[in-house]
Backbone bond lengths (Angstrom), bond angles and torsions (degrees), N, CA, C in turn:
res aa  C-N    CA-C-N  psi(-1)  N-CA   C-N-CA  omega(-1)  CA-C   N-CA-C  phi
1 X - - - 1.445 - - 1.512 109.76 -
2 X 1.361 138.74 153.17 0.899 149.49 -161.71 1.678 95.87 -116.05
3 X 1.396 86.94 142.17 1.762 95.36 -174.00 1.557 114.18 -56.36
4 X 1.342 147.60 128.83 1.450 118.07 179.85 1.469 103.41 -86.36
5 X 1.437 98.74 171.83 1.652 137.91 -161.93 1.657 93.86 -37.75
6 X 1.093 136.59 -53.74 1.256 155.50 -141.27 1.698 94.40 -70.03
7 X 1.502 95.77 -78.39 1.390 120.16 -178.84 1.558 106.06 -24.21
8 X 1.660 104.82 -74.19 1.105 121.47 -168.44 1.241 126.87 -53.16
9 X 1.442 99.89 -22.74 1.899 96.85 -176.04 1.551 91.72 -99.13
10 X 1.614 121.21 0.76 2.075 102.89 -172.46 1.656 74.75 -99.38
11 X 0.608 133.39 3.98 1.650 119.01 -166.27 1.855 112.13 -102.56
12 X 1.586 104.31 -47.75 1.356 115.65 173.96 1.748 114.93 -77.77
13 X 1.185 107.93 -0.39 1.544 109.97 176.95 1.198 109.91 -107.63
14 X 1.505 124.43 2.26 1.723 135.75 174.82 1.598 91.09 -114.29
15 X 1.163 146.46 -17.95 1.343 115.26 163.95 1.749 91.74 132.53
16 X 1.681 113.21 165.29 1.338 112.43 163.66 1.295 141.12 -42.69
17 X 1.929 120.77 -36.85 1.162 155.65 -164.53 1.729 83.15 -63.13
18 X 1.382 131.04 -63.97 1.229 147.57 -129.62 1.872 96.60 -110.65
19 X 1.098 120.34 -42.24 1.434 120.84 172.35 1.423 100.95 -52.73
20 X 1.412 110.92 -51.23 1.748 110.49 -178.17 1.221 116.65 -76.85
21 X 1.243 120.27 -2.54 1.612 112.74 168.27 1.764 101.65 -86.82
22 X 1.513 111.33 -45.86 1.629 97.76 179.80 1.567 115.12 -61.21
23 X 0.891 125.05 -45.40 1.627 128.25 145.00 1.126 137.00 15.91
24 X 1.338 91.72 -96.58 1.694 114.80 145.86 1.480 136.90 -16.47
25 X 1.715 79.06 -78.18 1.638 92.13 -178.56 1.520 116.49 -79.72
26 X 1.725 117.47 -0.28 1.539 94.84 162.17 1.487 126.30 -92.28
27 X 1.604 102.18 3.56 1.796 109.38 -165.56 1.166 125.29 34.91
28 X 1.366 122.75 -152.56 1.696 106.23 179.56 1.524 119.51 -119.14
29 X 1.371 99.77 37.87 1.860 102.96 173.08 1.603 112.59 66.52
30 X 1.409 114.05 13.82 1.718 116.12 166.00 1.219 112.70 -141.11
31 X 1.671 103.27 146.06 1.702 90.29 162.04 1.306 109.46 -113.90
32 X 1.637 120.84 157.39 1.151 105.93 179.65 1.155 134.19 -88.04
33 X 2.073 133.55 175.44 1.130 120.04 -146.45 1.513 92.57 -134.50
34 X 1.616 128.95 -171.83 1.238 138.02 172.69 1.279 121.45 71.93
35 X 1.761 118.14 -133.19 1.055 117.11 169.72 1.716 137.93 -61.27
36 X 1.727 100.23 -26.80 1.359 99.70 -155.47 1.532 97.13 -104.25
37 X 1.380 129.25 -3.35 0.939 154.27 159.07 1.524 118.20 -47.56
38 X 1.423 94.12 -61.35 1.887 110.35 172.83 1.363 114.62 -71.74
39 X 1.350 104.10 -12.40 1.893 104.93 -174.17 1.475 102.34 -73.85
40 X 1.499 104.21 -60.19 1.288 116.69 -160.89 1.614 113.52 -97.44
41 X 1.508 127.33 35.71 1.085 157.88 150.97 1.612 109.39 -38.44
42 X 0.783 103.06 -35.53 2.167 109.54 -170.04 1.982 89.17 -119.85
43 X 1.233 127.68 33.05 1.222 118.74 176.63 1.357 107.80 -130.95
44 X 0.919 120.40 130.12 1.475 130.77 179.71 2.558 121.99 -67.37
45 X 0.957 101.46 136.07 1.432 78.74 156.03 1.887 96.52 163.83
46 X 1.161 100.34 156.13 2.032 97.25 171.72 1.520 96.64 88.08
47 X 1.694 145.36 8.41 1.197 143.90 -178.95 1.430 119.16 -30.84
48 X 1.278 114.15 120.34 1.427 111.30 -172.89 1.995 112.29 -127.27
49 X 1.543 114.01 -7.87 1.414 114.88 171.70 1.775 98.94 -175.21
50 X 0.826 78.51 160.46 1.643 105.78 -165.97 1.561 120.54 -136.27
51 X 1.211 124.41 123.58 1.616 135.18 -177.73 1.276 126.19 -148.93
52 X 1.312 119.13 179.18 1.679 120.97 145.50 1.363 111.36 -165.03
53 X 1.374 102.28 141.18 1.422 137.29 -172.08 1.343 97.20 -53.47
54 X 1.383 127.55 116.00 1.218 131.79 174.09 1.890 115.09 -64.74
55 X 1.263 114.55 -18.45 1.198 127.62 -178.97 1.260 108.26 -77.06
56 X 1.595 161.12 -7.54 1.284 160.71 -110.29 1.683 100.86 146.57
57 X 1.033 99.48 -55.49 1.977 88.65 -179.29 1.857 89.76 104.34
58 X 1.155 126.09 1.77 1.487 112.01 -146.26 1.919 87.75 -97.23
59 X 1.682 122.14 138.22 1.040 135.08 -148.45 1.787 93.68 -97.92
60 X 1.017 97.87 127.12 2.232 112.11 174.30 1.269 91.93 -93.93
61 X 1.202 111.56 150.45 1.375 132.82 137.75 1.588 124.81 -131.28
62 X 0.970 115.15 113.50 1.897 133.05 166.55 1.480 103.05 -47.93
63 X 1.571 127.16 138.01 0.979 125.24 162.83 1.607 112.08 -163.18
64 X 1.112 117.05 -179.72 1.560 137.76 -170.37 1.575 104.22 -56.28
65 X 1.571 106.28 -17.24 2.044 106.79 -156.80 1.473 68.53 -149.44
66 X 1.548 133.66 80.01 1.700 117.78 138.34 1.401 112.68 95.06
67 X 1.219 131.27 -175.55 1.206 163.25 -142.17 1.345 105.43 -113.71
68 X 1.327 157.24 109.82 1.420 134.45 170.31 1.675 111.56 -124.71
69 X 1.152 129.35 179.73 1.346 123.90 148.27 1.584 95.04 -138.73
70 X 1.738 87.80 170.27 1.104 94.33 -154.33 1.733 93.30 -149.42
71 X 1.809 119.10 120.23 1.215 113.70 158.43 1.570 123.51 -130.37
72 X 1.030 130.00 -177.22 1.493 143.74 -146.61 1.446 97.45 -82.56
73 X 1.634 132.23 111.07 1.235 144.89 -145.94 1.494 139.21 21.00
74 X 1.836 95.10 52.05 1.608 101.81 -173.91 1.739 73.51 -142.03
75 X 1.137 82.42 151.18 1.898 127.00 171.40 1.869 104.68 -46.04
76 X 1.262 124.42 111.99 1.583 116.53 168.35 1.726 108.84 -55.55
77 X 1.300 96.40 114.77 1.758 105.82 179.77 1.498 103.74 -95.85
78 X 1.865 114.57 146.05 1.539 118.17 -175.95 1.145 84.26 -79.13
79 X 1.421 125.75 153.74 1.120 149.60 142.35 1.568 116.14 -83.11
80 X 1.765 102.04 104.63 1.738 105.20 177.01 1.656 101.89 78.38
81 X 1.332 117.67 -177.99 1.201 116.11 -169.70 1.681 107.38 -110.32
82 X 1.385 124.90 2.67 1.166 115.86 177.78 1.437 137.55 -88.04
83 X 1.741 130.69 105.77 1.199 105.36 -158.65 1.377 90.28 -125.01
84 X 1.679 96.23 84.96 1.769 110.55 160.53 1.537 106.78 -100.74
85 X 1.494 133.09 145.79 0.995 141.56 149.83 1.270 127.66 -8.46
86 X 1.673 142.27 78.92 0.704 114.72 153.61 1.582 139.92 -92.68
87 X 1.143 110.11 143.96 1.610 124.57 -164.11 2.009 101.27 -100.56
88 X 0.915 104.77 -76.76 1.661 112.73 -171.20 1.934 103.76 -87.93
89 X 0.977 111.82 127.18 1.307 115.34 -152.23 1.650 97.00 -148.38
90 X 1.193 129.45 123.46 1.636 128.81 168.29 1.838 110.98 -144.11
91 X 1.275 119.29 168.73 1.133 122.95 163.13 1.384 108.49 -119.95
92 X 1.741 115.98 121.31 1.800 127.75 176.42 1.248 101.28 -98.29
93 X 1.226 140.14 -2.39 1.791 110.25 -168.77 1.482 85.12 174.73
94 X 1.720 116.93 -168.01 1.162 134.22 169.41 1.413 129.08 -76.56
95 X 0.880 116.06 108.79 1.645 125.67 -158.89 1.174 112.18 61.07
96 X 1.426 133.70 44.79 1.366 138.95 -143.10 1.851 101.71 -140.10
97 X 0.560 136.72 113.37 1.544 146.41 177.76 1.715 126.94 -129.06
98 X 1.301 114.81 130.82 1.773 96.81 161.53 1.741 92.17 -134.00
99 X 1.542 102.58 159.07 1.604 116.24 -173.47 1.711 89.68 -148.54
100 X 1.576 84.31 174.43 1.342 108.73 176.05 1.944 110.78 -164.94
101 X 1.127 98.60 170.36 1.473 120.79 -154.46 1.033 150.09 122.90
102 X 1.686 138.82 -143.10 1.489 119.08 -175.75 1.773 103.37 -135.56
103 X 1.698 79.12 143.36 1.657 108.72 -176.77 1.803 106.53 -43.78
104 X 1.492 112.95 154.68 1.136 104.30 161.21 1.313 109.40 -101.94
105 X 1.337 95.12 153.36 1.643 138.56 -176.41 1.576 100.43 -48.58
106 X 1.400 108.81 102.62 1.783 122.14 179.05 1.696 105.25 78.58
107 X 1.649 113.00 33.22 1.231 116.59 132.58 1.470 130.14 -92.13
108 X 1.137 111.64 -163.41 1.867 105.79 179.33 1.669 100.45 -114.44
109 X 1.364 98.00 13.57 1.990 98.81 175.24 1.147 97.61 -101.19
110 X 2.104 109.35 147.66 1.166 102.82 167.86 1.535 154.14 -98.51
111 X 1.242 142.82 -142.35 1.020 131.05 -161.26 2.227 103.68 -69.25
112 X 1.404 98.92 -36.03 1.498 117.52 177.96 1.770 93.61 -123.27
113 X 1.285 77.12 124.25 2.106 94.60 172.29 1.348 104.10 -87.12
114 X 1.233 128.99 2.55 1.448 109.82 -177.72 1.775 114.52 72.18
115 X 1.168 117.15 -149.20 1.391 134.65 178.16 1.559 97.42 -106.16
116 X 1.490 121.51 128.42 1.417 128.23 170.43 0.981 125.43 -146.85
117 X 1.233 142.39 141.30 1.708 159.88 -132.79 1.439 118.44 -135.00
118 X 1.741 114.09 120.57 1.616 94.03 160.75 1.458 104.60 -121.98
119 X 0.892 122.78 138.95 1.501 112.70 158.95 1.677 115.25 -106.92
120 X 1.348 111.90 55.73 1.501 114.13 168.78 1.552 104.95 -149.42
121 X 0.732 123.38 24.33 1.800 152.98 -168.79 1.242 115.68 48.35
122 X 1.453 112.77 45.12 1.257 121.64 169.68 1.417 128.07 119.95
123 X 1.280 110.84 -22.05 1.123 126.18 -174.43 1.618 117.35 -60.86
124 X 1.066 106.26 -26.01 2.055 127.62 178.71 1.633 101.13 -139.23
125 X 1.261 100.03 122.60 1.629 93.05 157.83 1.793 118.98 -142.54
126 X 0.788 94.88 134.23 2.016 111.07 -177.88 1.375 116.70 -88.56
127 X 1.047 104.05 143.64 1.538 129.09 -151.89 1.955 92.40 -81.40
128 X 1.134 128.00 128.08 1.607 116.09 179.57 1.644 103.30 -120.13
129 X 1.199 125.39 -35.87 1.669 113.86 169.95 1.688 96.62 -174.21
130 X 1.087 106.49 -175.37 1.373 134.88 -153.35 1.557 117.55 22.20
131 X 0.867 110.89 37.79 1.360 114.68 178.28 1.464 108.82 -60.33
132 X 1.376 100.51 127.80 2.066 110.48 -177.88 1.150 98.18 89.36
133 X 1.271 112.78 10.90 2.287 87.17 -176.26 1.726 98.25 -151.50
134 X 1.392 121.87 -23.73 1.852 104.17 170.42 1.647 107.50 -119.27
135 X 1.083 104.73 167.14 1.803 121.18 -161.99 1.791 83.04 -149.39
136 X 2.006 109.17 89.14 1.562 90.26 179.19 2.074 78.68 -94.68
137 X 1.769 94.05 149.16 1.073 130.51 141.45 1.749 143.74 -42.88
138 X 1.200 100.70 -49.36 1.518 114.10 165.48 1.557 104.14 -156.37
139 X 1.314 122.56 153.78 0.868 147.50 -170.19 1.653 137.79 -139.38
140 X 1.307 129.67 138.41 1.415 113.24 -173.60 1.258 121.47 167.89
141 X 1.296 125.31 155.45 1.630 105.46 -151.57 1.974 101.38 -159.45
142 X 0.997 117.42 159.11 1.491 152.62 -157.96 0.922 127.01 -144.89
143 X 1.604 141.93 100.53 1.593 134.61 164.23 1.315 99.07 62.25
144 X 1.757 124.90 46.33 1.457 128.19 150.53 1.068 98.84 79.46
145 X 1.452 133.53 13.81 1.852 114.76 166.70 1.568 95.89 -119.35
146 X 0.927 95.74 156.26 1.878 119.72 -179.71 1.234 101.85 -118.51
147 X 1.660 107.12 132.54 1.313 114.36 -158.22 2.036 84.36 -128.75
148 X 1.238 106.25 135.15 1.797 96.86 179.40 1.387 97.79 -140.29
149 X 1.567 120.37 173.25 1.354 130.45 166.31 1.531 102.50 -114.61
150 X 0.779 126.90 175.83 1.596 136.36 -171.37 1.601 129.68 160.77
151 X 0.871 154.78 30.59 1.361 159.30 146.89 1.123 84.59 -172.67
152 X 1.092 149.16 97.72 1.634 142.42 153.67 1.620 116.95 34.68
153 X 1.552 101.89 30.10 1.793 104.08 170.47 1.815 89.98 -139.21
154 X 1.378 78.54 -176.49 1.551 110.66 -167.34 1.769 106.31 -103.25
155 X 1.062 130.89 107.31 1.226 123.37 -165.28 2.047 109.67 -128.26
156 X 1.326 109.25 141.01 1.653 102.14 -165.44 1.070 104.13 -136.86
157 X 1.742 127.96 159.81 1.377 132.27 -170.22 1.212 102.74 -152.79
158 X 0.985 143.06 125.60 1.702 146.89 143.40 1.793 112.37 -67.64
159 X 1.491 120.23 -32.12 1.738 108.78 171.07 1.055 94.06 -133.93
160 X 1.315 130.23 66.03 1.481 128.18 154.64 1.270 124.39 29.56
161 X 1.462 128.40 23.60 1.567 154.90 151.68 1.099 115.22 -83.38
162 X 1.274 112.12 -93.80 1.482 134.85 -165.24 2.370 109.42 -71.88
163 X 1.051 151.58 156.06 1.027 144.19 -110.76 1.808 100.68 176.67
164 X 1.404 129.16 120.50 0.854 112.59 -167.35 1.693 103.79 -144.90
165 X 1.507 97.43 90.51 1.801 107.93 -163.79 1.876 115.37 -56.76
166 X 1.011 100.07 122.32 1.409 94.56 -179.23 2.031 115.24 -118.71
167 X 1.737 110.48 -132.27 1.552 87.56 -173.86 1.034 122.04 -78.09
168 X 1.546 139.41 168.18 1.207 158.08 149.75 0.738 129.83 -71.18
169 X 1.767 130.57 125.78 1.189 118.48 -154.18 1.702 87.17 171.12
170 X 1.620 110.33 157.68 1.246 138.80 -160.12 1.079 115.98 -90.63
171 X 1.251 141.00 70.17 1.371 143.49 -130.93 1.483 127.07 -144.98
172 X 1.367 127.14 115.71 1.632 126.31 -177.65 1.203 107.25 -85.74
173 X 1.554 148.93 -59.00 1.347 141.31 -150.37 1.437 92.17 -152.12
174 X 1.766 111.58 155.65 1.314 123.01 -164.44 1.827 86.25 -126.11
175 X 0.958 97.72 164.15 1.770 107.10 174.83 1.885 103.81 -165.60
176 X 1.395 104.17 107.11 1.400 103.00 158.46 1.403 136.30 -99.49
177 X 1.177 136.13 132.24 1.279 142.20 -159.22 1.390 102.71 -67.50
178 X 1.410 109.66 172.49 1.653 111.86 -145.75 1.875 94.48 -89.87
179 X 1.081 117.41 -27.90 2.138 134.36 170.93 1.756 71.40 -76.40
180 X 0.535 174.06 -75.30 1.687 148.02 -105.82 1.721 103.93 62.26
181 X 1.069 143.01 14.00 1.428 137.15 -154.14 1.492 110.88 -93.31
182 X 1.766 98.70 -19.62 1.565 106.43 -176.54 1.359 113.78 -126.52
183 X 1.417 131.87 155.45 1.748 120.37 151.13 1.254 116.52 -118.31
184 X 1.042 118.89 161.45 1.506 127.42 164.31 1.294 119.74 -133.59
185 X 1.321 96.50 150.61 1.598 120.31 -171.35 1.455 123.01 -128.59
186 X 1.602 123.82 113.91 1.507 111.47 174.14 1.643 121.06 -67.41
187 X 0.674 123.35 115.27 1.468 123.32 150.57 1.300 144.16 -96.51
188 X 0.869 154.98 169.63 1.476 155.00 119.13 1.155 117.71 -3.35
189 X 1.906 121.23 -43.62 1.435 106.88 -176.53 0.938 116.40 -102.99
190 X 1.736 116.04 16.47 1.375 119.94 -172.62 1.633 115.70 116.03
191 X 1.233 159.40 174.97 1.413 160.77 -51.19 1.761 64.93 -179.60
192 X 1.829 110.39 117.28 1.578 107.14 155.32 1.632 111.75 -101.86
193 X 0.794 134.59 176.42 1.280 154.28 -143.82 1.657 122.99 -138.13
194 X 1.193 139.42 96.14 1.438 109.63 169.81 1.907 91.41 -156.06
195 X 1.410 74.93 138.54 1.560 115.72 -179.30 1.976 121.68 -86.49
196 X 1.194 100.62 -8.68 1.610 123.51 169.49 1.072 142.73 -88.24
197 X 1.909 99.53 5.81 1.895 102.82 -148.42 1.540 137.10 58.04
198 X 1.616 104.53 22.88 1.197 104.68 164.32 1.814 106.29 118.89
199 X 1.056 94.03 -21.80 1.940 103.96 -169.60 1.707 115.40 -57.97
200 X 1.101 107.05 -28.46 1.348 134.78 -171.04 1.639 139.62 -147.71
201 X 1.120 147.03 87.38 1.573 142.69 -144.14 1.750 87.92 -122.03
202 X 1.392 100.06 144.57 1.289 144.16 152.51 1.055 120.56 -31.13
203 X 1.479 145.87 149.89 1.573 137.50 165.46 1.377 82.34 -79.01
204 X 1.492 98.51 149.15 1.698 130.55 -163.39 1.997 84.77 -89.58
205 X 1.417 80.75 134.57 2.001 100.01 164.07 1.185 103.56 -137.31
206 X 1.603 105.13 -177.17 1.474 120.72 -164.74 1.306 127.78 49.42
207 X 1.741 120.83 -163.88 1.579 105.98 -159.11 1.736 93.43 -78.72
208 X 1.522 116.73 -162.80 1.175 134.61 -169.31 1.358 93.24 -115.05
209 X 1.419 117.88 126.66 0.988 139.95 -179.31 1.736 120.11 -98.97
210 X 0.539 147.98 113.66 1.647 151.84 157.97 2.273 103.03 -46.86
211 X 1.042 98.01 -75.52 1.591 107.05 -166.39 1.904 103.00 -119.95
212 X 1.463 77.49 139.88 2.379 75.59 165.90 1.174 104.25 -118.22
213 X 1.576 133.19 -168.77 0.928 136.08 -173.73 1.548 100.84 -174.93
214 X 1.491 144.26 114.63 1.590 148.64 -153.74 1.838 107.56 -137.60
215 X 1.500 109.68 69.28 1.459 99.39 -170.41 1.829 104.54 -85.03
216 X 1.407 110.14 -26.78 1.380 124.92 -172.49 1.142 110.18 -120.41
217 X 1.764 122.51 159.99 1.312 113.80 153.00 1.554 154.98 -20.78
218 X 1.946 87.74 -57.84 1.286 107.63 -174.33 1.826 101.56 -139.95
219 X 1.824 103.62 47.32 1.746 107.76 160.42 1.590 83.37 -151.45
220 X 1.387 107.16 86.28 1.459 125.79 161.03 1.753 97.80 -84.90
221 X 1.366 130.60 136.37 1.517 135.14 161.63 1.178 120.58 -119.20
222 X 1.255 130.58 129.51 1.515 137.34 142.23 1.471 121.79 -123.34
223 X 1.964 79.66 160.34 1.733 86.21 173.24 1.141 125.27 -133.79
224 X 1.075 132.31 125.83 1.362 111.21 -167.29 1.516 125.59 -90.37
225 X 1.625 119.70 -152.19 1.163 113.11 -150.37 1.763 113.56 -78.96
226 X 1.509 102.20 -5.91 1.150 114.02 -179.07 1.475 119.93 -84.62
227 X 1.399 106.46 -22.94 1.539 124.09 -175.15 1.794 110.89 101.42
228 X 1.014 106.04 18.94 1.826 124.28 168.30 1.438 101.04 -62.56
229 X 0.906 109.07 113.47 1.760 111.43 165.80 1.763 102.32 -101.75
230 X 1.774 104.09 132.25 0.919 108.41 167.59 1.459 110.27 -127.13
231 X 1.926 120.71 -163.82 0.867 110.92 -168.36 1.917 102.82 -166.92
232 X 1.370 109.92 120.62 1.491 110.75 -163.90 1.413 119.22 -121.78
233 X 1.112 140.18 92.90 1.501 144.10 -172.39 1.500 105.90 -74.91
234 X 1.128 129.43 7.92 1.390 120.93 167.28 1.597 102.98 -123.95
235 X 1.318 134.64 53.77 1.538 124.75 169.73 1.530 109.42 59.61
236 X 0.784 136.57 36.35 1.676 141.16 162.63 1.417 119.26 92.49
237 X 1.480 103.17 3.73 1.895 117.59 -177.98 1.590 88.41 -69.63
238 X 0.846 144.62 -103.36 1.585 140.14 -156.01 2.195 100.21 -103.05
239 X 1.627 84.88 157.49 1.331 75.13 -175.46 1.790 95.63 -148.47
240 X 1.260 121.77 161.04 1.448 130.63 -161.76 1.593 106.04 -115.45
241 X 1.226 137.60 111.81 1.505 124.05 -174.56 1.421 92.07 -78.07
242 X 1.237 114.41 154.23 1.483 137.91 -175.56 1.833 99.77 -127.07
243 X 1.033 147.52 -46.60 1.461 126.74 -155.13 1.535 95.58 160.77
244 X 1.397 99.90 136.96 2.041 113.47 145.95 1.155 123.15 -61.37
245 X 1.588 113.26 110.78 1.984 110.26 174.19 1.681 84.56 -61.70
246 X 1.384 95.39 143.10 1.363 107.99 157.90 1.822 117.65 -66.10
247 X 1.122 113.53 132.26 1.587 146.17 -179.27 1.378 112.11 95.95
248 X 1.034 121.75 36.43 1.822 113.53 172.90 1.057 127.91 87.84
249 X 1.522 109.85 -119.50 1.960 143.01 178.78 1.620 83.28 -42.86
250 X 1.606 124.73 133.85 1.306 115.37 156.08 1.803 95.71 -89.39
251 X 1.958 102.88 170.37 1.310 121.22 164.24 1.412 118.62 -98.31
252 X 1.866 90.43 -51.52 1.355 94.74 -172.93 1.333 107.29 -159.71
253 X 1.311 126.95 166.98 1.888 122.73 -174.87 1.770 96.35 -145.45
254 X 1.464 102.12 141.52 1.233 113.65 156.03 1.534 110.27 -165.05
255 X 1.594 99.09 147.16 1.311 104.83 -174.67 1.282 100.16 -130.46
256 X 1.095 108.75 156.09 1.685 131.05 -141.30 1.489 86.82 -102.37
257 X 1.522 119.15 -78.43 1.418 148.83 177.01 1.524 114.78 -120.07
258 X 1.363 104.04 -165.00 1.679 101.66 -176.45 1.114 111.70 -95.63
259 X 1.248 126.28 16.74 1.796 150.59 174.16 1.575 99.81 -99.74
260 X 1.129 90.58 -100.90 1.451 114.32 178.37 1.520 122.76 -16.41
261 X 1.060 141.92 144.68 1.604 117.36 166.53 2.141 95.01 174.38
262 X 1.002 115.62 106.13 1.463 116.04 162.30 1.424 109.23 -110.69
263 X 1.775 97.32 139.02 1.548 113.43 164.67 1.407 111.17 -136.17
264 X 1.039 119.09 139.77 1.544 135.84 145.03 1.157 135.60 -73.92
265 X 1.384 93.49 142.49 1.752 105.24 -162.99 1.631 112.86 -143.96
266 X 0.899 110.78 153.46 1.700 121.81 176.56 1.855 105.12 -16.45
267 X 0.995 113.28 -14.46 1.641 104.57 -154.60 1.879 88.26 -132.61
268 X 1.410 122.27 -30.09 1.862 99.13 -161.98 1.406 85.77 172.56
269 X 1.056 98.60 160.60 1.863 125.39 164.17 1.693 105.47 -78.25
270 X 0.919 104.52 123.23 1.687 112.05 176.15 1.709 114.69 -109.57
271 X 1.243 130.70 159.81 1.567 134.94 175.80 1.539 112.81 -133.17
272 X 1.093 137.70 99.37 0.848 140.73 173.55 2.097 110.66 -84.48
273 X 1.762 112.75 117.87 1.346 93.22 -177.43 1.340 104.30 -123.95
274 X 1.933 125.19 58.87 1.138 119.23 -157.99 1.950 80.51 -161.61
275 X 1.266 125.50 21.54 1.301 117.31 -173.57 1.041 117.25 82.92
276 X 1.466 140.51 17.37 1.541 122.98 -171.60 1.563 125.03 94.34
277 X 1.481 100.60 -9.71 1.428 106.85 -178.51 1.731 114.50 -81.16
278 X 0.602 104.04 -19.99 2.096 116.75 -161.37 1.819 91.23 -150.07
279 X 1.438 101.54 114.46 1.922 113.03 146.73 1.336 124.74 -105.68
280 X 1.134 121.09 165.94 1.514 135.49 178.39 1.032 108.59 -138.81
281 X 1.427 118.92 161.13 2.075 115.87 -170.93 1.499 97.41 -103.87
282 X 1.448 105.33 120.68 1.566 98.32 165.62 1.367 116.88 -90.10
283 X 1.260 116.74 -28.91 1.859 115.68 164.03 1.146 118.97 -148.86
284 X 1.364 141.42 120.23 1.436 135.04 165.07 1.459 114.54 -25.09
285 X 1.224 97.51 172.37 1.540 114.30 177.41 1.378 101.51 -152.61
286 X 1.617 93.27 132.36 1.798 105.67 -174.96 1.351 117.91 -69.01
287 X 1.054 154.93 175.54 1.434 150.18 -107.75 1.777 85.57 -151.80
């Protein structure tokens, strides 16, 4: 898939570092099939969301080839047999998931899955609306609404049916606060802001963020395009750098709690269980 319009122009107006992270993270809209497919089945690479099932503790990772989890010196296992693209990736509940992205190549899903749901942590997931027509980007949700990006707008759902388009705007990763009361948006000009559910955002401040992550009130995280992990107790008004995830380019960030927090990066999935201060590799990532 080709990066869309959006991406590309927030990405080339932050510099090379940041063009190659949008890059990256759009891959090329297939996953692959057959032999080489089955080889590299337990191999990581193309990271696109990151979680864990509050029911088990056991760590997901979204990627270019499927569903995986992934723990601290064991093999990344597919989760279920489907290894379509996922792109927009969140955790709602206990064994509870919705994603989005594109079917694999000589399945019967299509090119855009729409919005889709498992509630068995992945292992089955059902089709809930737009199927054939949105590819959300990031994804993520608060007090039962799902908040997504997807054609360069802001789009929201309370039953994962019905769809409720809001502002437009140039945007890599969405993050809603744990009240749902706020969103955030990376940009180019910095951390946007909106107090409406999305209808309207803020001129962007502070540094430039790549990914957010909102498990608490006051342990908001980002990282940016360099792989800087930071960390902001006031909603993105000032923010504290904490440490380099080890390997660079980030993929993806999520934090569990104000402990807790894994991101991916050019090189592996990392876990940090001390706030961000100290990581460890929970699985490589192929080259």
């Amino acid at each position: 898939m080709t990066a869309r319009p959006a991406t590309r122009t927030l990405f080339a107006a932050t510099g090379t570092a940041l063009a190659a992270l949008a890059l990256a993270a759009c891959g090329s809209g297939s996953s692959d099939t057959g032999a080489a497919a089955s080889e590299e089945s337990t191999s990581l690479s193309h990271v696109h969301g990151l979680g864990v099932d509050p029911a088990d503790e056991r760590v997901y990772v979204a990627t270019h080839n499927g569903l995986h989890t992934v723990a601290k010196g064991q093999k990344p296992k597919l989760v279920g047999d489907r290894k379509d693209d996922f792109m927009g990736f969140t955790v709602t509940g206990d064994s509870a998931f919705v994603a989005s992205g594109h079917g694999a190549p000589g399945s019967d899903r299509p090119g855009n899955v729409g919005l889709i749901e498992t509630k068995d942590a992945g292992t089955t997931w059902t089709s809930r609306s737009l199927s054939g027509e949105a590819d959300f980007h990031s994804l993520d949700s608060a007090k039962g609404v799902v908040y997504g990006y997807e054609g360069g707008r802001i789009r929201v759902s309370s039953d994962l049916k019905s769809w409720d388009d809001r502002a437009t705007l140039e945007a890599f990763d969405l993050a809603v606060s744990p009240n749902g009361d706020t969103l955030l948006a990376t940009t180019a000009e910095g951390v946007v802001t909106s107090t409406d559910g999305g209808r309207s955002f803020a001129k962007g401040a502070g540094p430039v963020q790549a990914f957010l992550s909102w498990p608490t009130e006051k342990s908001l995280f980002g990282i940016g395009p360099s792989g800087k992990l930071s960390r902001s107790e006031d909603g993105g008004k000032t923010w504290k750098q904490l440490t380099a995830v080890p390997g660079g380019q980030p993929q993806a960030l999520t934090a569990v709690n104000a402990d807790h927090v894994l991101a991916a990066t050019q090189t592996g999935v990392y876990e940090s269980r001390d706030g961000g201060k100290t990581f460890t590799e929970l699985a490589p990532l192929a080259s």
